[in-house]
N, C-alpha and C positions, 0 to 999 in steps of 0.2 A: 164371238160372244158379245152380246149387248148387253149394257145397264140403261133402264129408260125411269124416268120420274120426274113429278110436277115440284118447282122452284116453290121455293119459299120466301124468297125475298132475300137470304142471305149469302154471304161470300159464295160466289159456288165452287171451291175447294172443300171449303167447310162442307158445304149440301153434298158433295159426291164421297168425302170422306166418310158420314153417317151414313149414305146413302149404300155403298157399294164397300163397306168393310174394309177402307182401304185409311192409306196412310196421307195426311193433308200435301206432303211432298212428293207420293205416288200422285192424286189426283193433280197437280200440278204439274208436271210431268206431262201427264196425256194430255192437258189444256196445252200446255208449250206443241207438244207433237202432232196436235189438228185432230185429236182422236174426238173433242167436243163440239157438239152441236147446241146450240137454244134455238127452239123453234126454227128447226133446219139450217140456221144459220152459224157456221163457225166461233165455237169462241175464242178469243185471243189475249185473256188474261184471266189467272187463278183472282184477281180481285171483285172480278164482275158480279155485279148485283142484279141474278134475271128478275123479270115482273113475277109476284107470285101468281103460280097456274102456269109458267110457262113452262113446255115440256123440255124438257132436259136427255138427251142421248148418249149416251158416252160409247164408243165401239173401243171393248177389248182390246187389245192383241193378245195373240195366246203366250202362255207365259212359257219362253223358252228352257231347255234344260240349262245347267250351268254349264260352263266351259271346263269349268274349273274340274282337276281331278284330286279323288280324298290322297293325303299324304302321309307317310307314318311319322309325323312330325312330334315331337315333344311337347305335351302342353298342360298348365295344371289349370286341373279343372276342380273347384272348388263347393260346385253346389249343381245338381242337374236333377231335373224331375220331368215328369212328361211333357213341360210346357215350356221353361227356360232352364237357362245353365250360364253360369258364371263364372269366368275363363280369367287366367292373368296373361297380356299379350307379354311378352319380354319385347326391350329395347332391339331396336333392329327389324323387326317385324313388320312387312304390310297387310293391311288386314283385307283388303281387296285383292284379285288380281287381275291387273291392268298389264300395258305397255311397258315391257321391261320387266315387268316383275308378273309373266305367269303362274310361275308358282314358288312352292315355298312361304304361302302366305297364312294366317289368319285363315281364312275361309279353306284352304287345302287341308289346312290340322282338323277344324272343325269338322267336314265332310266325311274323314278316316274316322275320327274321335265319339263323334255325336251320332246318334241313332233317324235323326232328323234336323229338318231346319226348317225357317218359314219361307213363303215364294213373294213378301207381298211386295218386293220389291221393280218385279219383272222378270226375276228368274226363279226358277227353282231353289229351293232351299240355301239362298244365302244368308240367311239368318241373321243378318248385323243389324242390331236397332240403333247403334250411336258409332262413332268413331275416336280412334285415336293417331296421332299422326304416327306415322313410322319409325320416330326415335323417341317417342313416349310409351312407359312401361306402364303396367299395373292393368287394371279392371274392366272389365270391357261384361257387357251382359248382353245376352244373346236368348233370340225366341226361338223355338221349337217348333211352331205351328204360326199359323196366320192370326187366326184371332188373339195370342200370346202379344204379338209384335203390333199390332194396331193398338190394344190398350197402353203397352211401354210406349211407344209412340205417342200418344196423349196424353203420358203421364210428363212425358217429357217437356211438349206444347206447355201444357200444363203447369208447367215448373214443378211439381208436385216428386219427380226425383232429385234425390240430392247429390252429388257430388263433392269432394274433397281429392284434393292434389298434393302432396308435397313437393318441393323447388327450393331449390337452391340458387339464391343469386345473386350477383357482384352487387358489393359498395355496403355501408351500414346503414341500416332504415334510423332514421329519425324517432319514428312513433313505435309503438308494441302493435299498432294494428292500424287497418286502414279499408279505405271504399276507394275503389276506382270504377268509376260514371263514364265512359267517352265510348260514343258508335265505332263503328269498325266498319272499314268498307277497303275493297279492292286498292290495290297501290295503285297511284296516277302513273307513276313512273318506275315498276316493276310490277309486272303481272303476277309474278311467281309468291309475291308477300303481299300481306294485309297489311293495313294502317289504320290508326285514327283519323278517322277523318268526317267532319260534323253533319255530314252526308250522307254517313253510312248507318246499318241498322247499330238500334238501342245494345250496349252491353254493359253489364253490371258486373264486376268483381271483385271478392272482398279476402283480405288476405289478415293474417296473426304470422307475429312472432315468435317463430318456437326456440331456438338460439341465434345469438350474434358471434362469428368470427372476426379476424382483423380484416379479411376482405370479402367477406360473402355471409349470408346469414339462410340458414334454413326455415322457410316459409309452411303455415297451412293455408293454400289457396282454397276458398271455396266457391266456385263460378256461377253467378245465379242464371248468366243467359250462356247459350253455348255456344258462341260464333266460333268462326275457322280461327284457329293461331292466338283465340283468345287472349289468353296466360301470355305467353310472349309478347305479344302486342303492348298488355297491359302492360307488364311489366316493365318494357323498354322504353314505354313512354314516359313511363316517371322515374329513369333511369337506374333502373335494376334490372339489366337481363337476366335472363335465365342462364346459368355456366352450358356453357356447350354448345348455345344455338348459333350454326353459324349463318343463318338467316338475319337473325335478328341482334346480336351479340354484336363487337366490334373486338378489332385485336387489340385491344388494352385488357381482353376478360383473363383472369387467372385461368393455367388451363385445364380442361375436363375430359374426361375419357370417352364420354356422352352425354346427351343432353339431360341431365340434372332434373330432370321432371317424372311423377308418376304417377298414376292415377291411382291412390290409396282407398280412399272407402267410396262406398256407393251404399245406398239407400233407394228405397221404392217398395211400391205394393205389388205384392204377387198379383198376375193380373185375373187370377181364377179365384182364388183365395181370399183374396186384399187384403191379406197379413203382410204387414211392415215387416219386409227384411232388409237387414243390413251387413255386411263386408268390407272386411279390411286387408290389405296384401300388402306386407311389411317392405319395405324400402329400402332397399341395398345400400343406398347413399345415406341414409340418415340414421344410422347404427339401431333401429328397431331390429 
């Protein structure tokens, strides 16, 4: 299957994203994998600026079934209509399934649970427009079909969804509230974690006081960009881990049963409708 079309002059992620109904990290993807051409010639970066008029090729791959098999897995489903559905992951949970964790995931609940999902990721109906790490709890929202998951997708881009987290984390804050400003990029010296580092992409996050303990205080994070490990990051770097992480945490943290983080409400536009809906899934750790 081909998508063929004349450049416009801009990113051409951007151009194949409008172009071909896909997700600006789907089209990125096929530029990384050689699936693009400009003007028969390969392209080798989702930043590239073609001359406008110049013709643009992208070759498919056909999108494979998933791997993945449905589970009768446990899972509350909050809100589901023909187009998305709004799921609470529990702690513990991967929402992929990868290496080590074929099943028992996120996407095996989904596939038994949900009646569909969208494919625009490469495969069939894996339906996941955002993520959460594996020992964070709460809200996770989910497309139904392909055109569902490309709007969420943009809304996201976008900043146009909103999110909130609660966390709980060592030490007494200072202030009632706060902004934390610092990129995020790959550890130099562990792969496996992220850092601050002035090099990496822009990230924004802004956090309230909800109660103070003698060693820990209950936070509302609300994340304006979405990088990997964000929340932890942030918070580690101006020293307040999050209880539990043992990534990011050090062994002076009081101890936690799990990682102390949950993805509490979410907001965004139905992507058919573009009725502002919003959701909240009460937090085990924070006596709601």
């Amino acid at each position: 299957m081909k998508l063929e079309f004349l450049a416009e002059g801009s990113r051409l992620d951007v151009e194949m994203a409008q172009q071909g109904n896909m997700t600006r990290s789907r089209a990125a993807t096929l530029i990384k994998d050689g699936c693009v051409f400009v003007n028969g010639k390969k392209a080798d970066k989702p930043s590239l600026k073609a001359d406008p008029g110049s013709t643009i090729l992208v070759e498919l791959p056909e999108i494979k079934e998933s791997e993945a098999q449905p589970e009768n897995i446990p899972l509350q489903i909050l809100y589901q209509d023909r187009d998305i559905a709004v799921v609470v992951k529990p702690c513990g949970m991967v929402v992929h399934p990868a290496a080590g964790n074929a099943d028992g995931t996120l996407v095996n609940a989904l596939l038994y649970h949900l009646d569909s999902l969208s494919g625009i990721g490469g495969e069939m109906r894996p339906g996941i427009v955002h993520r959460l790490d594996k020992d964070t709890s709460g809200l996770m929202l989910v497309a139904k079909n392909d055109a569902a998951h490309v709007n969420l997708s943009q809304q996201l881009a976008d900043r146009k969804m909103e999110k909130h987290y609660r966390a709980v984390v060592f030490g007494k804050m200072k202030d009632e509230s706060g902004v934390i400003e610092a990129p995020i990029a790959r550890s130099k010296t562990d792969r496996k974690k992220m850092a601050v580092d002035k090099e990496g992409r822009y990230a924004l996050t802004e956090w309230k006081l909800l109660s103070q303990m003698a060693d820990r205080a209950l936070l509302d994070v609300h994340i304006i960009t979405g990088r990997t490990h964000q929340i932890r990051v942030h918070m580690h770097s101006i020293g307040h881990p999050v209880l539990g992480d043992v990534i990011y945490g050090h062994k002076h943290l009081p101890k936690a049963d799990r990682l102390m983080l949950h993805a509490y409400s979410l907001a965004f536009n139905h992507p058919v409708t573009g009725e502002r809906m919003q959701f909240t899934a009460p937090c085990e750790f924070s006596g709601e």
